[in-house]
C-alpha positions in Angstrom: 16.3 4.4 -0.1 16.4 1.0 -0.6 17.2 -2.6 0.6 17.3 -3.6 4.6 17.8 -0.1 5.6 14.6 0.6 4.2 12.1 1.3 6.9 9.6 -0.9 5.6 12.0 -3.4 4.5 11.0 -5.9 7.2 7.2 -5.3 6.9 5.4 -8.3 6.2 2.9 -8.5 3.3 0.2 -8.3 5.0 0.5 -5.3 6.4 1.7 -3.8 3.2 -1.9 -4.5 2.0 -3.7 -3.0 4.9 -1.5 0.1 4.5 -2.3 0.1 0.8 -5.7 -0.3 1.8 -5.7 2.5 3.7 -3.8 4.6 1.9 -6.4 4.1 -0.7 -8.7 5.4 1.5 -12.2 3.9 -0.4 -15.6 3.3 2.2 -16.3 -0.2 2.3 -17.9 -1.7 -0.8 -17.0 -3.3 -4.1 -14.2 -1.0 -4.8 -12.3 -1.4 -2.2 -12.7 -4.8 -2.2 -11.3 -4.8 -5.3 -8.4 -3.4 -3.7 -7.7 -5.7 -1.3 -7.9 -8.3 -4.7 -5.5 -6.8 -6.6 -3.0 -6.4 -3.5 -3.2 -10.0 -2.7 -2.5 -10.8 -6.1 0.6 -8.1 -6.2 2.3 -9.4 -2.5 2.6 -12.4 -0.6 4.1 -15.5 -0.7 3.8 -17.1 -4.0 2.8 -13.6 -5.7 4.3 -11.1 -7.9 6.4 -9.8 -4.5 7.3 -10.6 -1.0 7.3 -8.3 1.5 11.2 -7.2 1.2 11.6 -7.1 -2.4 8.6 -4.0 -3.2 11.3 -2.0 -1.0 14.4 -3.4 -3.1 16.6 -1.8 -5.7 15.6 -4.0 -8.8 13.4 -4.2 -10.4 12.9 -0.2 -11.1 10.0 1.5 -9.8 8.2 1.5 -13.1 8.2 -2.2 -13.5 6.7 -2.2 -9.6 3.5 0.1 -10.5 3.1 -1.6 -14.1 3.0 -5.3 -12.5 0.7 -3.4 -9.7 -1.6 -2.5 -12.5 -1.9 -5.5 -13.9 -2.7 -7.3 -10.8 -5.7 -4.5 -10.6 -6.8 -4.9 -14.3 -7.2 -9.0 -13.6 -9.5 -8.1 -10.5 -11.3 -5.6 -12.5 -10.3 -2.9 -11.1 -10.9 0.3 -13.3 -11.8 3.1 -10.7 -8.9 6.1 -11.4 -8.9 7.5 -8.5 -8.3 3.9 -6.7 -5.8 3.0 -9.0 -3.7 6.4 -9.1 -3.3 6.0 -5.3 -2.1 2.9 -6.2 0.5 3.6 -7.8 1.6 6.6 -5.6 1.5 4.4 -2.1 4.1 1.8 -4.2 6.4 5.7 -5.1 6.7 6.4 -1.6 6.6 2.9 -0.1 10.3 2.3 -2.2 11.5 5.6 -1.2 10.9 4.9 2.2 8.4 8.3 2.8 8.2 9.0 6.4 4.9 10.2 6.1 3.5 6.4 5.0 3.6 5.3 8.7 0.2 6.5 9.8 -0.6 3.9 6.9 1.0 1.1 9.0 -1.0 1.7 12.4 -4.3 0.2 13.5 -7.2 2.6 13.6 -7.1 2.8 17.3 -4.0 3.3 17.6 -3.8 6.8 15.6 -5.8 10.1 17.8 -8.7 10.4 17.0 -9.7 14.1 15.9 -12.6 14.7 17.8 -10.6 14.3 21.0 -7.8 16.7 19.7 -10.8 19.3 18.8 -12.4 19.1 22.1 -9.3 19.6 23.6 -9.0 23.4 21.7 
């Protein structure tokens, strides 16, 4: 799914990048700094995309992860792991996953799971 019926179509950059950022799900430190690097290279104003057009029909998905990784390679950003999830939160950010919008809210706003296990 693509274009402005896209849920995520209207999501400004950056929260794309804290999403990605979570999604990514590194501690705090040098790689995940990294991250955040290599995403503000990849979206924003004046960057390889806008918010809208990582959700748009062209160019192909392919093109997205490649430009994606090179964004990560000028930031030196090498760690597999970081850079597979990468590529997978930009797969099911254009196909509009359902499953991504945990990604999209705050900390605080998601349960936590020690109150759900005290409630048991």
């Amino acid at each position: 799914m693509l274009g402005s019926s896209h849920p995520y179509f209207r999501v400004p950059g950056k929260e794309l990048k804290k999403a990605a950022q979570r999604y990514v799900s590194l501690p705090d430190g040098k790689q995940l700094e990294l991250v955040k690097l290599a995403m503000s290279k990849f979206i924003g104003v004046g960057r390889v995309y806008t918010w809208a057009s990582v959700t748009c029909g062209e160019p192909a998905c392919k093109q997205v992860r490649d430009e994606l990784m090179e964004c990560a390679t000028s930031v030196r950003l090498f760690v597999p792991a970081a850079l597979a999830s990468m590529r997978q939160f930009i797969v099911e950010l254009r196909r509009g996953d359902d499953d991504l919008g945990r990604f999209f809210e705050e900390p605080s706003e998601r349960p936590s799971l020690a109150r759900s296990a005290s409630s048991d």
